[in-house]
C-alpha positions in Angstrom: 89.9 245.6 67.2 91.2 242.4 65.4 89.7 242.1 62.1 89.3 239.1 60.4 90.6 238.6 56.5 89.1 235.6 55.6 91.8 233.4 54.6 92.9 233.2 57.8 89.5 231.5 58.5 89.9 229.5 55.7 92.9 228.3 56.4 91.8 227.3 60.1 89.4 224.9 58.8 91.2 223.4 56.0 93.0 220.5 57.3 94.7 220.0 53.8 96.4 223.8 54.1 100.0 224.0 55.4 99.1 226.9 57.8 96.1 225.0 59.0 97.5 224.2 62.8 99.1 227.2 63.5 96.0 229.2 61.8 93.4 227.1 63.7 95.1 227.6 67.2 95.6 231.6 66.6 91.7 231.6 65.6 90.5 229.9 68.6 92.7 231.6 71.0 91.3 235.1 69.2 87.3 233.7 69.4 87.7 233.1 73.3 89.5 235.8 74.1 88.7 239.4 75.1 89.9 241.4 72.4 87.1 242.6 70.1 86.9 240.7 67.0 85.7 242.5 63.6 84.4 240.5 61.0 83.7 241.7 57.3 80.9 240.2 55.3 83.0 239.4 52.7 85.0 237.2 55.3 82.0 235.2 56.5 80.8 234.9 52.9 84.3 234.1 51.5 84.8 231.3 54.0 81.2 230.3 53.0 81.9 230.2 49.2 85.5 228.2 49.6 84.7 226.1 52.6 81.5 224.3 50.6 82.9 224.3 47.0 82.8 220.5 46.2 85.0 221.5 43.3 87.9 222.7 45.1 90.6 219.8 46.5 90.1 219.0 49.8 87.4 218.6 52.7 84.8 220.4 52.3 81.6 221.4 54.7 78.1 220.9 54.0 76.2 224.3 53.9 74.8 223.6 57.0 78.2 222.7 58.5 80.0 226.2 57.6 76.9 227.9 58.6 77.1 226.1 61.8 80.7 227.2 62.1 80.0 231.1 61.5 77.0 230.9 63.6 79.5 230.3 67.0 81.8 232.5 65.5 78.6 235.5 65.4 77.7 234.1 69.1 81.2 234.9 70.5 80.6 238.2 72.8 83.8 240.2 71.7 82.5 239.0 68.1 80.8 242.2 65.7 80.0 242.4 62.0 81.5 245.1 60.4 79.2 247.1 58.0 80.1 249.6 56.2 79.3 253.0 57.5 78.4 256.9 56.2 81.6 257.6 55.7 82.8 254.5 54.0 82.2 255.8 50.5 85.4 258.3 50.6 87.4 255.4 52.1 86.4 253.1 49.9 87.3 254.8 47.1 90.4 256.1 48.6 91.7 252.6 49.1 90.1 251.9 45.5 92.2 254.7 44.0 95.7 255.0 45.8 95.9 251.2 46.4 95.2 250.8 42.7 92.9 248.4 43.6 91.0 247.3 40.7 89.4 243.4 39.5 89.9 241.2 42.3 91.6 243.3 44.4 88.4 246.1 44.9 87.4 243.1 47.4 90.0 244.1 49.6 89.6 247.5 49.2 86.4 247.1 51.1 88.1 245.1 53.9 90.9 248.1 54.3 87.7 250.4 54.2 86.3 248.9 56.8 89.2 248.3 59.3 90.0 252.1 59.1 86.6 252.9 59.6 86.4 251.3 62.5 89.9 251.7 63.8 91.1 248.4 63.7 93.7 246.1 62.5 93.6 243.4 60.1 95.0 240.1 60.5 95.8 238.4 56.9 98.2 236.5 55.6 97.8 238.1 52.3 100.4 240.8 51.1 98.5 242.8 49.0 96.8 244.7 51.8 100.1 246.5 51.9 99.5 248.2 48.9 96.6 250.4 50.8 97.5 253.8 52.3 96.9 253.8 56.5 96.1 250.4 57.1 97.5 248.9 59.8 97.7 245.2 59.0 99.4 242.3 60.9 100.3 238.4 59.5 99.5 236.1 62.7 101.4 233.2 61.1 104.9 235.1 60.8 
């Protein structure tokens, strides 16, 4: 299972980012494709709160845009929402704890949670998921 960290969805839709292109195509070609796609809440609701912050430089969607957006992403059929399950607790804080991931940072404790849990690997461009113990992460845009 490919799971989604949401800044690679970010950057697919933010024509102002450098990684945009090469983000963009590797998001479409994962949304078509045949390869189960996990997504986190806090991906879909992390692309929400960016993508329509008026505040932030750049384009920005309406509301109704970006929920437009997720809505085909939720309509793909390889595409599932990853919630967190009985056993997420001990992960959780496993990720919490030997990841040292405190502030900020307990955000993507729950995304490692969740891609163990349900066996998959996560797709970010962001480092700090290597600071978590067993996840198996990949950066699309190397």
């Amino acid at each position: 299972m490919i799971v989604f960290d949401a800044n690679l969805l970010i950057y697919a839709y933010d024509s102002g980012s450098t990684y945009h292109t090469k983000a963009r195509v590797w998001v479409e070609d994962t949304f078509s494709g045949t390869e189960v796609v996990g997504l986190p809440w806090h991906a879909i609701t992390a692309f929400l709160r960016i993508m329509t912050n008026k505040r932030l430089p750049g384009a920005r969607f309406t509301l109704e845009q970006a929920c437009q957006i997720v809505g085909g992403w939720l309509t793909q059929p390889n595409t599932h929402t990853l919630v967190p399950g009985e056993n997420h607790w001990p992960l959780l804080r496993s990720m919490l704890i030997e990841g040292q991931a405190s502030g900020a940072l307990a955000n993507d404790a729950q995304i490692a949670a969740l891609t163990i849990e349900y066996g998959g690997v996560l797709h970010t461009a962001d480092r700090d998921f290597a600071r978590f113990p067993g996840l198996r992460w990949v950066n699309p845009l190397a």
